[in-house]
Each structure stands twice: as structure tokens, then as C-alpha cells.
C-alpha positions as CSV (number, residue, x, y, z in Angstrom):
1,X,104.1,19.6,-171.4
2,X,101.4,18.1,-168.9
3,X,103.9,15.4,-168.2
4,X,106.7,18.0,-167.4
5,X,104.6,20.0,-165.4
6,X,103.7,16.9,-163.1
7,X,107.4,15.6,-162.7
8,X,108.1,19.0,-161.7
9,X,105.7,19.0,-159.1
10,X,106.4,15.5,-157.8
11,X,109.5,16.6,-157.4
12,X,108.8,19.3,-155.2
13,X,107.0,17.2,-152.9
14,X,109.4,14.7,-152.8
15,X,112.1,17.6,-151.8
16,X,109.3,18.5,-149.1
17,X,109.1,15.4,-147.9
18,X,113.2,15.2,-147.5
19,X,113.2,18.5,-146.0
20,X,110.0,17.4,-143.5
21,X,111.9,14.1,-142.8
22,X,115.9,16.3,-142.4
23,X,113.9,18.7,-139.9
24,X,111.8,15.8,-137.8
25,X,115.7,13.9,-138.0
26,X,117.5,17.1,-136.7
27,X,114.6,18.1,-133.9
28,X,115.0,14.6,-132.8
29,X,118.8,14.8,-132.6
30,X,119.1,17.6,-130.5
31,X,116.2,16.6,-128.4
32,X,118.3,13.5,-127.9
33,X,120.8,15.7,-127.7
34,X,119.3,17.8,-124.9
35,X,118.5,14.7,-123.0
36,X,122.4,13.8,-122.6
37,X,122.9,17.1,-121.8
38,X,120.6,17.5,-119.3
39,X,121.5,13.7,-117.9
40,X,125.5,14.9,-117.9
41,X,124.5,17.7,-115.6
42,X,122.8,15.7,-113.5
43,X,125.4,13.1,-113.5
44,X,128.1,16.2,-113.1
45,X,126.1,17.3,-110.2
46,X,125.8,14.1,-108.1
47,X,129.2,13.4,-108.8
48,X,130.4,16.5,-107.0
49,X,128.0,15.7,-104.0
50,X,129.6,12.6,-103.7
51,X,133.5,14.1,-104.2
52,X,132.5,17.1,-101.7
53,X,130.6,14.0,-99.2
54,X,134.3,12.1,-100.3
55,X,136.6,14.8,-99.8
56,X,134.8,15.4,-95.9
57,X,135.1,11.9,-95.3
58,X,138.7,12.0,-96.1
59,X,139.3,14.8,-94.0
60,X,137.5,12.9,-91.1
61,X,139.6,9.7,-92.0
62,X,143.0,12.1,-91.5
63,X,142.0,13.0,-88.4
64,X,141.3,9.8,-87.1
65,X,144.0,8.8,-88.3
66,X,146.0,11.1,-86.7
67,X,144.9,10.9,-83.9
68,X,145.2,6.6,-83.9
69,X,148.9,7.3,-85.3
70,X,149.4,8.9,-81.7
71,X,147.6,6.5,-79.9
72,X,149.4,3.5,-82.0
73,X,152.3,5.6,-80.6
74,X,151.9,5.8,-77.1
75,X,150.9,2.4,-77.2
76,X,154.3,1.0,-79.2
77,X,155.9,3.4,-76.3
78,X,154.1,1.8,-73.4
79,X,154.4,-1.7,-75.0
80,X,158.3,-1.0,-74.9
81,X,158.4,-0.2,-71.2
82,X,156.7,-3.4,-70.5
83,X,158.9,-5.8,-72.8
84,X,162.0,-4.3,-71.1
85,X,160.8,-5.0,-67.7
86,X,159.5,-8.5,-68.8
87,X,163.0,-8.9,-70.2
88,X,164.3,-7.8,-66.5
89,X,162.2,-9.9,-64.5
90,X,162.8,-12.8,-66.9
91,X,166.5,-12.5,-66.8
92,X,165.8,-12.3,-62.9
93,X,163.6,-15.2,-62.8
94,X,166.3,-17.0,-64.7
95,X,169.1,-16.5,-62.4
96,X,167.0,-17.2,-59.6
97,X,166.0,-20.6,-61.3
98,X,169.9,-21.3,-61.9
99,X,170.4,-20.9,-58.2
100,X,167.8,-22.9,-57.4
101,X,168.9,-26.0,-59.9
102,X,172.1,-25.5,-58.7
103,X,170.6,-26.0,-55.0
104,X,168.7,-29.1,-56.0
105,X,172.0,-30.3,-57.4
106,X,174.1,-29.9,-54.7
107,X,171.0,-31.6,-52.8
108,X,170.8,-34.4,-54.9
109,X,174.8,-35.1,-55.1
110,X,174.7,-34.8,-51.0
111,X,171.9,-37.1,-50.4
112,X,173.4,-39.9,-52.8
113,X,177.1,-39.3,-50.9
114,X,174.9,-40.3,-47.9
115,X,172.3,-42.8,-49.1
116,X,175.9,-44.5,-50.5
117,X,177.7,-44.2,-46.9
118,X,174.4,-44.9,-45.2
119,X,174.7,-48.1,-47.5
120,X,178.6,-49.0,-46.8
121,X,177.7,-48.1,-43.0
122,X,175.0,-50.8,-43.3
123,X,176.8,-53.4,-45.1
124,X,180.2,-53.0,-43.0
125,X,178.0,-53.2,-39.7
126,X,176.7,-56.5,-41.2
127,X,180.0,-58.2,-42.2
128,X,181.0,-56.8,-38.7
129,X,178.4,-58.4,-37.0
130,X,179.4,-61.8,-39.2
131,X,183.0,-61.5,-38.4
132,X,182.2,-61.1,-34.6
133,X,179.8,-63.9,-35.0
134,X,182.6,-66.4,-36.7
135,X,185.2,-65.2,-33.7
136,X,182.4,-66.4,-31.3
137,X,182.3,-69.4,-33.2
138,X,186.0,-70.0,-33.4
139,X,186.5,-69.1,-29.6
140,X,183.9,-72.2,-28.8
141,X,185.5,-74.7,-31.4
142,X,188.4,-73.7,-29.6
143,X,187.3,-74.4,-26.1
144,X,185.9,-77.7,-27.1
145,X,188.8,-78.8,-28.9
146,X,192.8,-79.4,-28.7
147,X,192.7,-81.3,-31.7
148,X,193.5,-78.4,-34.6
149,X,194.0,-75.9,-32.4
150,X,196.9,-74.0,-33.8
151,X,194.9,-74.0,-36.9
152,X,192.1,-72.3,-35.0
153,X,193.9,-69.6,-33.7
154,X,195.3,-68.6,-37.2
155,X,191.4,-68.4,-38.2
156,X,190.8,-66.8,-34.9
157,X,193.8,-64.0,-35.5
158,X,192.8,-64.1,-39.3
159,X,188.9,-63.3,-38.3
160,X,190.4,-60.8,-35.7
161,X,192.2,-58.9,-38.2
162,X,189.5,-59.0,-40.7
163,X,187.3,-58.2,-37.6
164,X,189.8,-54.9,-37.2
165,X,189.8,-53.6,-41.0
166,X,185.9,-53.6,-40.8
167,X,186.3,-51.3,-37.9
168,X,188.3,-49.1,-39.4
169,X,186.5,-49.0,-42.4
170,X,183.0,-49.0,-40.4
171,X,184.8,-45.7,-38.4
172,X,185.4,-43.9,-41.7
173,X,182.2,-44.3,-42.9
174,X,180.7,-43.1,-39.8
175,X,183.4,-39.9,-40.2
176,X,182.6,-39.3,-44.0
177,X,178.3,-38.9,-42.4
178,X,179.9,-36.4,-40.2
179,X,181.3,-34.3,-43.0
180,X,178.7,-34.5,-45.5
181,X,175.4,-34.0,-42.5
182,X,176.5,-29.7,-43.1
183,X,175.8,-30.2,-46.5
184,X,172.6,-31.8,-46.1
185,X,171.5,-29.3,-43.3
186,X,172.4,-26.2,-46.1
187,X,170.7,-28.3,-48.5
188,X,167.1,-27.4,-46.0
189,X,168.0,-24.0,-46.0
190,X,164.5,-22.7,-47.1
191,X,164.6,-20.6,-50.4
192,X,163.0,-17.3,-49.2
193,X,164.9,-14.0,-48.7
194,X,163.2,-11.5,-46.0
195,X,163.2,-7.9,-46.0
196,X,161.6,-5.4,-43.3
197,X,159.8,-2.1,-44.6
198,X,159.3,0.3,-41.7
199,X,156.4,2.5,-42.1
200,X,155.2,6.0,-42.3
201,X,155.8,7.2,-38.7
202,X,158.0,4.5,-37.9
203,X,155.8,2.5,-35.6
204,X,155.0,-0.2,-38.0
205,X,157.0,-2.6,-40.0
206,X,156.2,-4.7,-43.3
207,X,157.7,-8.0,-43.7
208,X,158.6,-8.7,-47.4
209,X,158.9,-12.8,-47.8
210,X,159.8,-13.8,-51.7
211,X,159.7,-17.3,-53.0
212,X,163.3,-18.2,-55.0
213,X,161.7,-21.6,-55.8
214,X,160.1,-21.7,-59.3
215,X,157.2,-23.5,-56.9
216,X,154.4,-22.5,-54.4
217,X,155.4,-22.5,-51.0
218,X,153.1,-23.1,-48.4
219,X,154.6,-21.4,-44.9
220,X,153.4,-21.0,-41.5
221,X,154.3,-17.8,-39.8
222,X,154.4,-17.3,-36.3
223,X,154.8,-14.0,-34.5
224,X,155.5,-13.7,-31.2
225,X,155.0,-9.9,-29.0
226,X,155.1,-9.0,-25.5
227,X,151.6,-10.1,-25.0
228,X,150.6,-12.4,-27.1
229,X,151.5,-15.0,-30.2
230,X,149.5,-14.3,-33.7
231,X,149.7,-17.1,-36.1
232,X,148.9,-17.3,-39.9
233,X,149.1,-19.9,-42.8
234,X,150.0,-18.6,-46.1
235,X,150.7,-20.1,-50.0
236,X,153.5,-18.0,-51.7
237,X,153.0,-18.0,-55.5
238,X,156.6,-18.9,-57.3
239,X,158.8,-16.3,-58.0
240,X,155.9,-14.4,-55.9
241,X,156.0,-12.3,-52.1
242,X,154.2,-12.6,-49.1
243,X,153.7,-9.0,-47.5
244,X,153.2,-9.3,-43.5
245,X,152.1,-6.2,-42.0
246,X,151.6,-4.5,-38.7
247,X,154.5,-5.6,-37.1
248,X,155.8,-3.6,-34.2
249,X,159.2,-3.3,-32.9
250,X,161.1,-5.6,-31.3
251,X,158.3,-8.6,-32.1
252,X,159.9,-12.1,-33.2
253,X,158.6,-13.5,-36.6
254,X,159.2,-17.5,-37.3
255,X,159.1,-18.5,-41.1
256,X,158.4,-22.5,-41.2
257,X,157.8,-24.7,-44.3
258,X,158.0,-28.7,-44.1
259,X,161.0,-30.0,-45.6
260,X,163.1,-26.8,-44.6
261,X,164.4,-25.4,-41.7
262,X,162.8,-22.6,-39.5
263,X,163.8,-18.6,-40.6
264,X,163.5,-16.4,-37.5
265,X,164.2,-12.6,-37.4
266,X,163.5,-9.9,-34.8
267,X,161.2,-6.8,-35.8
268,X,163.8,-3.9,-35.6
């Protein structure tokens, strides 16, 4: 009975101690519990300061950009302007230069015509100045001898003839340097057109002096008035103009450049 009594009560206090250890177990888990809670609201919390702080920053970022969108824009816009007129002064530039080769071609085929006839000139004078030379020599063979003289005056008449053709051919040399020294004076035809810009008021002219050669050209410009003569020195950049102001009426202006003949114009 003793026995029974004391298992029953051991019992108890081993239930006790199950319930003691089920309630410490649960008060821990919710404390636990509480703790995520508490840390998800936190968590909750400072992720909506950042999403708001996110959100604002966003905004900003449209606006900006906006607002670079339109700038990006204008500048594609402005960016076209300026590849169109590169693509205009290029194509100008390029048909200028294809002049300009076409100059120095001409220039080139012009001065070997008359280096060549220059040359033929040279070599016909020489032979012509033999062949005279070998009629001199005949003439005196023949005034010292009889003896062969028939055969002397065939190499005289031969000599003569020979002495003729070389004439002749020394004569059209002489006219094909005729024909081809207008050539070479176009060919030093300086490459600069001139333009005159007449002021506000009239009183005043600007002279506008472009460069065709794909060069610098250095000119000297010389302007002549009713008192007095002005001079100036001046480097044109290629493709570039040379602007000349204050020019009055009725002035004369002189464009030089070495290699290139003179450009003169009257102020009008």
C-alpha cells in the first residue's frame, strides 16, 4: 500500500516536472517567437524607408532622364546640322582639289611638252651648228683642192641639204614653244578667287581672297589710293580666306605670290 502510495506520488512530480519543463519550452518559444516578430517589423520598417528613399530616387532618375533625353536630342539635332555641312564643305573641298589636280596636270603635261622641245631645240641647234661647221670645212677643202672636187661639192650640197632639214625642223620647234608658252602662262594663273563686300553705308569695301590650293599661300598685297600705297604680307590657310578690309572706292588692290602671276582689281 506504502509502495503504491509512493509510485503515485512520484508520479505526480514527474508529471510536474513535464508540465514545468512544457511551460518553460512554450514561454521560450514565443519569446523566440516575439523576437522574430519584433525583428520582422523592424526589418519591414527599414525596408519601406529604403523603397520610399528608392521610389524618390527613381523619380529623380526620370527626371534627369528626361530631361538628358532632350538634351541627348538637341544635341543628335545639332550634331546633324554639322555632319551635313561637313558633308558640304567636304564635297566642296573635293571638287576644288579635283580642279586643282587637274591644274597641276595640265602643268605638268605643259612643262614636259616644253622641257622635250626645249630639248629637240637644243639638240637641232647643235647638229646645226655641226652641219654648218662641216660646210665650213668642205668650203676650205674645196678652196685648197681641185683634186676630188666634184666629190666635194656632192658632200658640200649633201651637208647643205642636211644643213636645210635641220632648219626646218629647228623652225618648228621654235613654233611648237610658241604654241605651248599660253599654256604655261595659264598654268601661273594663281589659284585664288576674289570677291568685294561693300559695307554698311557703302563707303567701305571688304576684300574676300580664298585659297583653291589644298596648300598655304603666302601673298603680298599691295593697295594703291589717291594718296598713298599700303602694303601687307599675309599666309592663307588651304581651302581658307583672307578678308581685306577698309578699302575705299576706286582704290587698286595687287594680289602677288611667287611662282604665279599678279591678280589686280579696282575697288568698285
Amino acid at each position: 500500500m506504502i509502495n503504491t502510495i509512493m509510485n503515485e506520488a512520484t508520479a505526480r512530480h514527474e508529471i510536474k516536472k513535464t508540465q514545468a519543463r512544457t511551460f518553460v519550452v512554450i514561454v521560450a518559444a514565443c519569446l523566440v517567437l516575439a523576437i522574430v516578430i519584433i525583428i520582422h517589423l523592424v526589418t519591414v520598417h527599414h525596408l519601406r524607408i529604403q523603397l520610399a528613399d528608392a521610389q524618390k530616387q527613381l523619380a529623380d532618375s526620370k527626371s534627369a532622364g528626361a530631361q538628358a533625353q532632350s538634351d541627348l536630342d538637341k544635341a543628335k539635332s545639332q550634331a546633324a546640322d554639322l555632319q551635313t555641312q561637313l558633308e558640304k564643305t567636304k564635297a566642296q573641298l573635293s571638287d576644288t582639289k579635283s580642279l586643282l589636280d587637274q591644274s597641276k596636270q595640265a602643268t605638268a603635261a605643259v612643262q614636259a611638252q616644253l622641257d622635250k622641245s626645249k630639248a629637240q631645240a637644243a639638240d637641232l641647234q647643235a647638229r646645226l651648228d655641226k652641219s654648218t661647221t662641216q660646210v665650213a670645212d668642205l668650203q676650205n677643202q674645196l678652196n685648197q683642192s681641185s683634186a676630188g672636187s666634184a666629190q666635194l661639192l656632192t658632200q658640200l650640197d649633201q651637208a647643205k641639204i642636211q644643213t636645210m632639214d635641220l632648219q626646218a625642223r629647228l623652225q618648228k620647234a621654235e613654233g611648237d614653244l610658241s604654241q605651248l608658252q599660253p599654256l604655261l602662262l595659264k598654268a601661273r594663273h594663281m589659284p585664288v578667287t576674289t570677291s568685294l563686300e561693300k559695307g554698311h553705308g557703302g563707303r567701305s569695301f571688304t576684300l574676300h581672297i580664298n585659297n583653291l590650293y589644298m596648300q598655304p599661300l603666302s601673298v603680298d598685297i599691295a593697295i594703291t589710293g589717291p594718296d598713298k600705297t599700303r602694303t601687307q604680307s599675309n599666309i592663307i590657310g588651304a581651302g581658307g580666306t583672307l578678308l581685306v578690309d577698309k578699302l575705299a572706292a576706286g582704290e587698286s588692290v595687287v594680289v602677288a605670290s611667287d611662282g604665279y602671276d599678279p591678280v589686280n582689281l579696282t575697288v568698285q
